[in-house]
C-alpha positions as CSV (number, residue, x, y, z in Angstrom):
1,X,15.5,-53.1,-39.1
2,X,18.2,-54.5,-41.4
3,X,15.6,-55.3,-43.8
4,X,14.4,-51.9,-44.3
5,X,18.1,-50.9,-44.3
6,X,18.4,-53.5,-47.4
7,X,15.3,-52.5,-48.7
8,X,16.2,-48.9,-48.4
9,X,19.4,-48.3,-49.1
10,X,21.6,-51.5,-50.4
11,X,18.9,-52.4,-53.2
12,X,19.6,-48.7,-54.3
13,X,23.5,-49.1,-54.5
14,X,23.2,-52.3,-55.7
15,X,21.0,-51.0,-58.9
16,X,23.2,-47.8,-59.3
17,X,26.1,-50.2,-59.8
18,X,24.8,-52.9,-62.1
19,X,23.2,-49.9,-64.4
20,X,26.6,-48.0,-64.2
21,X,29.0,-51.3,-64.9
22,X,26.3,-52.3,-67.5
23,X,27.0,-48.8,-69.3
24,X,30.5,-48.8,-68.6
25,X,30.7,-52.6,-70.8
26,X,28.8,-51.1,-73.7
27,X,30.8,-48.6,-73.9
28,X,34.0,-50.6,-74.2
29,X,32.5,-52.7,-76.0
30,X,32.2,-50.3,-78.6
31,X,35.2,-49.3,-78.6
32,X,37.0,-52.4,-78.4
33,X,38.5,-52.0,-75.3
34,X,39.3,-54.9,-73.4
35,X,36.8,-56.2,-70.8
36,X,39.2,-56.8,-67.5
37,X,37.2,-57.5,-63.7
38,X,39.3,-54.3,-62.4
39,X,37.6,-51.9,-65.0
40,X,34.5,-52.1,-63.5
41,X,35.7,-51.3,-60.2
42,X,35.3,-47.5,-60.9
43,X,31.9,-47.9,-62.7
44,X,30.7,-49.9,-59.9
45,X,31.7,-47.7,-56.7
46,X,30.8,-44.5,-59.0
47,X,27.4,-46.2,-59.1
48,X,26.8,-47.0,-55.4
49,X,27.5,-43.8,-54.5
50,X,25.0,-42.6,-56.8
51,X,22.2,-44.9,-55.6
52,X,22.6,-43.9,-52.1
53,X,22.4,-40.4,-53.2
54,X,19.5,-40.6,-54.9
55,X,17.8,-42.9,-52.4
56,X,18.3,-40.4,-49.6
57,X,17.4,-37.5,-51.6
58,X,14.2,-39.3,-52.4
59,X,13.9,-40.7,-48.9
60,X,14.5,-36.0,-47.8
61,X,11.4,-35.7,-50.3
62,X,9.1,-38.0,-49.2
63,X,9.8,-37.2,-45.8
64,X,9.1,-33.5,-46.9
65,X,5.7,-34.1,-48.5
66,X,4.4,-36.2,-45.4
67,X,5.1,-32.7,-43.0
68,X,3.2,-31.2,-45.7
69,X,0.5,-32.8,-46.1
70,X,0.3,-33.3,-42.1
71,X,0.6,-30.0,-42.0
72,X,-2.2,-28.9,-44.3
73,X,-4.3,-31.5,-43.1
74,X,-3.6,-29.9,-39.3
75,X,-4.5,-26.4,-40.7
76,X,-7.7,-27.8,-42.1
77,X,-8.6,-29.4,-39.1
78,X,-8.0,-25.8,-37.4
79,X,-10.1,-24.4,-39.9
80,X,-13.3,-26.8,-39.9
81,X,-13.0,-26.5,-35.7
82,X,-12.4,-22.4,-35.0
83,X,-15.4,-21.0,-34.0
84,X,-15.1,-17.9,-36.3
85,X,-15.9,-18.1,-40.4
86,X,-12.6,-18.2,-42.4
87,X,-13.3,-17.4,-46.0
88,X,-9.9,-17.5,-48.7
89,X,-10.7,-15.4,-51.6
90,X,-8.0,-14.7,-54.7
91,X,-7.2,-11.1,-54.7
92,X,-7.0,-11.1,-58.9
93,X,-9.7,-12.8,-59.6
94,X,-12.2,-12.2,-56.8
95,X,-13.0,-16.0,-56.8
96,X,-13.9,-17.6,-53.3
97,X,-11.3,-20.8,-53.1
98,X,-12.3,-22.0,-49.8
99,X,-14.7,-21.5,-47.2
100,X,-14.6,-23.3,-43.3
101,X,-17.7,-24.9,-41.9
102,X,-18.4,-22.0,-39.3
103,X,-18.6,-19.3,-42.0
104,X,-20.9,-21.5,-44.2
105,X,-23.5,-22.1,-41.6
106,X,-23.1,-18.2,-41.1
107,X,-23.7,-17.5,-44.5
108,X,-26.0,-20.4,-45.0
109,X,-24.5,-22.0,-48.1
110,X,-22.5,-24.9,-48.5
111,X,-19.0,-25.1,-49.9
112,X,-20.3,-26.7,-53.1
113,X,-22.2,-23.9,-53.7
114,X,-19.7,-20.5,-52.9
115,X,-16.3,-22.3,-53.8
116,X,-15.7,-20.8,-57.4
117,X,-18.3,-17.9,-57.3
118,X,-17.3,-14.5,-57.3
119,X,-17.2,-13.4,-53.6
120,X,-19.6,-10.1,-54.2
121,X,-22.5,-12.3,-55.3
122,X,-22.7,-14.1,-51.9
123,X,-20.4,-12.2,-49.4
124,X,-20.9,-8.7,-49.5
125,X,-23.4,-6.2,-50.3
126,X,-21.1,-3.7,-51.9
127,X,-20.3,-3.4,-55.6
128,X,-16.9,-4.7,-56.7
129,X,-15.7,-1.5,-57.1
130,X,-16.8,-0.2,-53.4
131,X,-16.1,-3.2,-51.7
132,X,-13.5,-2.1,-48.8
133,X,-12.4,-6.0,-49.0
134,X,-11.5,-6.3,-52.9
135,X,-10.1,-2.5,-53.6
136,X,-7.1,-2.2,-50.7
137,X,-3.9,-2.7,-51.8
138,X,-1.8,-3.2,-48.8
139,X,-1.3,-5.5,-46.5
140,X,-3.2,-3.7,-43.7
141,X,-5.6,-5.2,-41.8
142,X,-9.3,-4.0,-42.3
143,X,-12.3,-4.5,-39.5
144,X,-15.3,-3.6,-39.3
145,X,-18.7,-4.3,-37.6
146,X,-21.7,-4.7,-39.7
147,X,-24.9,-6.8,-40.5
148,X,-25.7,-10.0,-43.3
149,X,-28.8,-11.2,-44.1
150,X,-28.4,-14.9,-44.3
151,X,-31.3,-17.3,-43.4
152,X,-33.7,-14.8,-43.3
153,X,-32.0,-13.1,-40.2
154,X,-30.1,-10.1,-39.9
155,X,-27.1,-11.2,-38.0
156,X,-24.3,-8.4,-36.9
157,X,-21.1,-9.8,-37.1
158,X,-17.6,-8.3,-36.9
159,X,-15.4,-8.7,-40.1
160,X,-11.6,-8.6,-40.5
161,X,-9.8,-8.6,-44.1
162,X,-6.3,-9.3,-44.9
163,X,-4.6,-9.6,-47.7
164,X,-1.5,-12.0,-48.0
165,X,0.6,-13.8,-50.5
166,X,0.8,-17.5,-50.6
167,X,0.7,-20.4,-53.6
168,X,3.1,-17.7,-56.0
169,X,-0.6,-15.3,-55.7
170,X,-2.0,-12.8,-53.5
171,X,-5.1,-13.9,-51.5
172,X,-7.6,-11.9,-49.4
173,X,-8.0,-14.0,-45.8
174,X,-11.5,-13.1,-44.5
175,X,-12.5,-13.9,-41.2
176,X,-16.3,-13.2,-39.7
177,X,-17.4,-14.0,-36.0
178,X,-20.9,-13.3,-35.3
179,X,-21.4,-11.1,-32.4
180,X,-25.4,-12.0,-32.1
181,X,-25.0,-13.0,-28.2
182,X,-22.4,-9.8,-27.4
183,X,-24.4,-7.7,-29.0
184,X,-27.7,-9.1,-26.7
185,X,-25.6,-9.5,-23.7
186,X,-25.0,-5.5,-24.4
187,X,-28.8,-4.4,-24.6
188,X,-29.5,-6.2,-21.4
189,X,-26.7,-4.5,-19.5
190,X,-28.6,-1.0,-21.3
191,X,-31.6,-2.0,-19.9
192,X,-30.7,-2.9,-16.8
193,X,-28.1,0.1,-16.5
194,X,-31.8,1.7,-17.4
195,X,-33.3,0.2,-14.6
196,X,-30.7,0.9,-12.1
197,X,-30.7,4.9,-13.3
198,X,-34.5,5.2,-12.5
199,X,-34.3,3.2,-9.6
200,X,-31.3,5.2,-8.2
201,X,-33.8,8.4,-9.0
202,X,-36.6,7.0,-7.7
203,X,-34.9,6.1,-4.7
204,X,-33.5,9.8,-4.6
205,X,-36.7,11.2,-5.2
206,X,-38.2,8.9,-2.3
207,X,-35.5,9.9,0.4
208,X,-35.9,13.5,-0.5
209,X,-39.2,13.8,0.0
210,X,-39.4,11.5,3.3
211,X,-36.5,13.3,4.2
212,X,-38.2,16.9,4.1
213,X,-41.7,15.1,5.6
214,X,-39.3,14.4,8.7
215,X,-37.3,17.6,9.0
216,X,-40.6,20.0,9.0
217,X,-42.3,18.4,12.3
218,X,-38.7,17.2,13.8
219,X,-37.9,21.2,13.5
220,X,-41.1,22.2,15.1
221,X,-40.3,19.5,18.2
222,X,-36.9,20.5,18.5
223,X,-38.4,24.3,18.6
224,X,-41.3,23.4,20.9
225,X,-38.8,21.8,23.0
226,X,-36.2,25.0,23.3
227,X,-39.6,26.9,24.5
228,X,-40.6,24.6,26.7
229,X,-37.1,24.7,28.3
230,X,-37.1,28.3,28.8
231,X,-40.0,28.0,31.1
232,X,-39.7,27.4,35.2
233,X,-39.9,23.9,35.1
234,X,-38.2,21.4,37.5
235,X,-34.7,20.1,36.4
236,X,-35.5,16.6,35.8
237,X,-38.3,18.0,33.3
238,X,-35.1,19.9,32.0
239,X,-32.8,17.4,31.7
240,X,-35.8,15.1,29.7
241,X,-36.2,18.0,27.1
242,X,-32.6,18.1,26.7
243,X,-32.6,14.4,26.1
244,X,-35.3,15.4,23.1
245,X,-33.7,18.1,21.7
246,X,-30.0,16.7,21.6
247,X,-31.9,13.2,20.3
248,X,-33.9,15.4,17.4
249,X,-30.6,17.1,16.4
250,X,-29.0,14.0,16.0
251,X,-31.8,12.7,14.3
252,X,-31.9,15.4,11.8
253,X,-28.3,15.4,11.1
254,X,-28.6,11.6,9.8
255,X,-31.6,12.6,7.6
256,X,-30.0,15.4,6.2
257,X,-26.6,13.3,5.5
258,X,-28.9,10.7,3.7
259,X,-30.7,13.5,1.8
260,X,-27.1,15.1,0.5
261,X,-25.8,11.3,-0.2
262,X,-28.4,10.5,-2.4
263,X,-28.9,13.8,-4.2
264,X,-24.5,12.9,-4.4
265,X,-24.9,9.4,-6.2
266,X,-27.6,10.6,-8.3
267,X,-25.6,13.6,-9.7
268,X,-28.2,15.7,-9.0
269,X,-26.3,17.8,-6.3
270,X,-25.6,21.3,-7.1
271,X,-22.6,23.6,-5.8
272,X,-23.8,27.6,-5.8
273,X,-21.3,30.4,-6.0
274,X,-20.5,32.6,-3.7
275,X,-18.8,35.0,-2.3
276,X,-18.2,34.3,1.8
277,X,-15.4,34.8,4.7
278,X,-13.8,31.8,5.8
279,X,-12.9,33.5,9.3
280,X,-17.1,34.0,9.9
281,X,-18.4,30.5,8.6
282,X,-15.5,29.0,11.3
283,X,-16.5,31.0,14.1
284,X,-19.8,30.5,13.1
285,X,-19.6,26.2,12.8
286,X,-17.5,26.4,16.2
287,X,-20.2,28.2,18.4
288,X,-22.2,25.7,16.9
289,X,-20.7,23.1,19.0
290,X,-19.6,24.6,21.9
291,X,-22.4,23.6,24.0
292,X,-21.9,19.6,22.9
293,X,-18.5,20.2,23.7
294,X,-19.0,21.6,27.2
295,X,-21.2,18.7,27.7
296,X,-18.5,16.0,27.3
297,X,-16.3,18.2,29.6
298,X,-14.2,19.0,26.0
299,X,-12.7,22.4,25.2
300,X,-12.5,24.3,21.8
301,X,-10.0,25.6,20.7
302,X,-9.4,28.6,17.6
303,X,-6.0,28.8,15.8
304,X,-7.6,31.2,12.6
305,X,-6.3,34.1,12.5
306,X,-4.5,33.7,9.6
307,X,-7.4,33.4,7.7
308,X,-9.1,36.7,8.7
309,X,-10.5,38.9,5.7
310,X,-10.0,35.6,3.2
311,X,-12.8,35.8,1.0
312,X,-13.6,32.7,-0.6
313,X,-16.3,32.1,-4.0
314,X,-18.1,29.0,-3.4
315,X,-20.7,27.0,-1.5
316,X,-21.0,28.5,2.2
317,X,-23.1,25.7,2.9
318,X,-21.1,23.1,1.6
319,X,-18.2,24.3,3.4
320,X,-19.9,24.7,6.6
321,X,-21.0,20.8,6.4
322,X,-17.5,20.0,5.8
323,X,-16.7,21.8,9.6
324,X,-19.8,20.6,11.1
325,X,-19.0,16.9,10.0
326,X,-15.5,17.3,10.8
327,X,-16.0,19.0,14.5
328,X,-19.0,16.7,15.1
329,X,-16.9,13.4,14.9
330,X,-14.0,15.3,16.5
331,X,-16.2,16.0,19.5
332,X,-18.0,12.1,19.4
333,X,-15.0,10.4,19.8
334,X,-13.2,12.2,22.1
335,X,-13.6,11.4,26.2
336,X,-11.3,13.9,26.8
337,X,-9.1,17.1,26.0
338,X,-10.3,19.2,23.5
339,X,-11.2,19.7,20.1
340,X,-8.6,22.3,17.8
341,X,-9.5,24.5,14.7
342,X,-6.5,25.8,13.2
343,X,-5.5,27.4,9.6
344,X,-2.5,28.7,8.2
345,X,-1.5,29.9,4.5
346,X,0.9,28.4,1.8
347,X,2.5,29.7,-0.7
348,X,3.0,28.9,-4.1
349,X,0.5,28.3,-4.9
350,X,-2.0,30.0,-2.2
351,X,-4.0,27.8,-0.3
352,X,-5.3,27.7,2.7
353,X,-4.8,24.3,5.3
354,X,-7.6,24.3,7.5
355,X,-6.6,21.7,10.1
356,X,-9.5,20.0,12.7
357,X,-7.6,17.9,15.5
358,X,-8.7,16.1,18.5
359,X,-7.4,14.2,21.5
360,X,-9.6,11.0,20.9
361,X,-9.6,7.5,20.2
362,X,-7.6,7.9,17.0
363,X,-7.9,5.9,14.0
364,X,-5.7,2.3,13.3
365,X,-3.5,2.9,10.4
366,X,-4.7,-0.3,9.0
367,X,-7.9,1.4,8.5
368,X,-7.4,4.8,7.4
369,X,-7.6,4.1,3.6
370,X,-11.0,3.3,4.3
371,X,-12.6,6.0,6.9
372,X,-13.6,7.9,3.8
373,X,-15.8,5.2,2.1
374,X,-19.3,5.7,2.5
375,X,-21.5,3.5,5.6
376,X,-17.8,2.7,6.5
377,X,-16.8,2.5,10.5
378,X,-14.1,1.5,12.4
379,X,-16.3,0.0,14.8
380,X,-19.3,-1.5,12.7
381,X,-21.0,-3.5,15.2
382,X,-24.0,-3.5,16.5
383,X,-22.7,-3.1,20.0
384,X,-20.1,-0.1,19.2
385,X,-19.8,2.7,21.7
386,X,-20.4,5.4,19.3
387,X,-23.7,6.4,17.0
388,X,-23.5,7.1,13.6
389,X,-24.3,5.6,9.6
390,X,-20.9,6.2,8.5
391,X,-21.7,8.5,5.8
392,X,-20.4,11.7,7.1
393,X,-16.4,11.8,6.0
394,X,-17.5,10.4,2.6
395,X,-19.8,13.7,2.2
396,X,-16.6,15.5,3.6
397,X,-14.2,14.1,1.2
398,X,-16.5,14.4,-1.6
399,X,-18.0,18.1,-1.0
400,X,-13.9,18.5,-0.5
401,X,-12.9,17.0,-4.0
402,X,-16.0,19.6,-5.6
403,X,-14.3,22.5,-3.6
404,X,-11.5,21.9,-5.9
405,X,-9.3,21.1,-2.0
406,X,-7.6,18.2,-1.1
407,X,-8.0,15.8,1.6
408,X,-5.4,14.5,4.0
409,X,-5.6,12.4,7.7
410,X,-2.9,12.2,10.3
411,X,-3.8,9.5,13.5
412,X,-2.3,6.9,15.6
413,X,-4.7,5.2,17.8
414,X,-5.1,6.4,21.3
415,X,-3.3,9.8,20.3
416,X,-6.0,11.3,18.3
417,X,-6.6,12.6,15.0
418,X,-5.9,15.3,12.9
419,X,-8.1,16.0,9.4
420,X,-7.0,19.0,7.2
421,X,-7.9,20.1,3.6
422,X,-6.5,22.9,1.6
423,X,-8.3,25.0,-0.7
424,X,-7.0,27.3,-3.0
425,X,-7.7,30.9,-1.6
């Protein structure tokens, strides 16, 4: 360490005085001054002072230079390693200057060959005067996607410009990423978006069709069976019909919930316009029910007069499913009480809040963001105490969301619950 110090800073001093005192005797030499030991004292320390200057101002430099060139050789190494094609062109001259690895294998020359060539021969297709990359004038960014032929390929790529000022000059800093595997990558997900489209019709198509294979005999046994029950039989044959016409109902309400789901996800569902009265298509939906009600020992209950003579244009029988579905998993899980249809009218704007309410099981609050998601129950397994494919709130909520209505549940469990929409009347 004191060596270096020596080395680096002494020698220096030492050299800045000799040279100074050396000066300093020639001069007073030639003048005839008198050559006394205390003259050079000035010359001497003047000179020191000097050489250490010098010596650390050198020392600044070379420190200077060796950031600089481990800087540049730290941005080369960036270059010859980043995985898109960096391509330094001067803006005046339209010369290529340097060229990374990545964009010569992309082009498929090598630096020897493109470093001092005009950029338009080798780079772009456009003439000098149309090239986007060459004519702008600002320092704005410029991207766009487009294909090279290099290698006998036609590779799309993605190219951004920039123009920037460095070395005293302005430059134009090109940077190209081939976009080959995005660009595959996205024709697969077409295909198989494709293949999932026709699929989802096919499968629409199939269910449709099964579906109305099913309904036309299950509506002529459910029919048979309402004849054969009007005849004198004995009660136990009753009560076995009953079994087959409850069992048929229930098993053409699933088909036709499957039949409206998938005619739903394949957007092929259509809402007609009409003109009906909300009072009627209640009433109507109620009596439906009445008898599955009395079964269970369950009472109905009306609360619509407030919507007497409201005429409303739109699906009848879209509206009616939403009831049906509504009063149907009113009346399944409730043991006891009753079942309560009641409406009432807001103002401002006008809407109408139909509200369906039961005394059942009611619904955990943990659970409620998710009763309206399709095949969702709250009880999915296979052992639960109540049928059903968990498809009929989420073709309430959606035939609900097409009515233009909005959808809103109130429940604590053990205490019932209570579903109500408004529509705007």
């Amino acid at each position: 360490m004191k060596l270096k110090t020596v080395q680096s800073f002494i020698l220096p001093m030492l050299l800045g005085s000799g040279i100074l005192a050396f000066m300093s005797a020639i001069q007073k030499s030639l003048l005839n001054y008198p050559l006394y030991p205390t003259s050079f004292v000035l010359p001497v320390i003047a000179g020191a002072i000097v050489g250490f200057l010098y010596h650390l101002r050198w020392q600044l430099k070379q420190k200077h230079h060796k950031k600089i060139e481990q800087y540049n050789k730290r941005l080369e190494t960036i270059l010859e390693t980043v995985q898109s094609g960096i391509i330094i062109i001067n803006a005046k001259t339209f010369i290529i200057e340097s060229i990374n690895p990545t964009a010569q294998l992309l082009y498929g020359y090598s630096d020897t060959e493109l470093v001092g060539k005009y950029c338009y021969d080798f780079l772009c297709e456009h003439a000098p005067e149309n090239c986007p990359i060459l004519s702008q004038d600002t320092t704005v960014d410029i991207v766009e996607q487009t294909r090279i032929n290099t290698t006998g390929l036609n590779v799309p790529i993605i190219r951004n410009s920039k123009k920037a000022e460095f070395d005293d000059q302005f430059h134009i800093i090109v940077s190209v990423m081939d976009i080959s595997p995005l660009v595959e990558t996205e024709e697969k997900l077409r295909e198989a978006n494709h293949r999932v489209r026709t699929a989802d019709r096919l499968k629409t198509e199939f269910l449709t069709n099964v579906g109305h294979e099913i309904r036309t005999p299950l509506n002529a046994v459910i029919g048979i069976t309402e004849l054969l029950m009007d005849q004198n039989l004995p009660d136990e044959t009753i009560d076995d019909l009953q079994l087959i016409k409850n069992s048929g109902k229930s098993l053409l309400k699933t088909m036709e919930n499957i039949m409206d789901y998938a005619m739903l996800k394949s957007g092929s569902y259509v809402l007609q316009q009409q003109t009906f009265d909300i009072y009627e298509s209640l009433i109507f939906s109620s009596e439906l029910y009445t008898h599955k009600a009395r079964e269970k020992g369950l009472a109905i209950h009306l609360d619509i007069e407030s919507c007497k003579d409201i005429k409303y244009d739109g699906d009848q029988s879209v509206f009616n499913k939403i009831v049906s579905n509504l009063l149907d998993n009113a009346i399944k899980f409730t043991a006891s009480g009753s079942v309560t249809i009641k409406t009432s009218l807001v103002s401002d704007p006008s809407l109408l809040n139909i509200q369906i309410s039961d005394t059942g099981i009611g619904i955990p609050e943990q659970k409620q963001d998710f009763i309206f998601d399709a095949f969702y129950q709250v009880n999915g397994s296979i052992t639960r105490d109540y049928e059903g494919t968990g498809m009929g709130l989420a073709l309430v909520d959606f035939f609900v969301q097409q009515m233009g209505a909005s959808m809103a549940l109130e429940s604590a469990e053990g205490k019932g619950s209570t579903f109500q929409f408004l529509i705007p009347v």
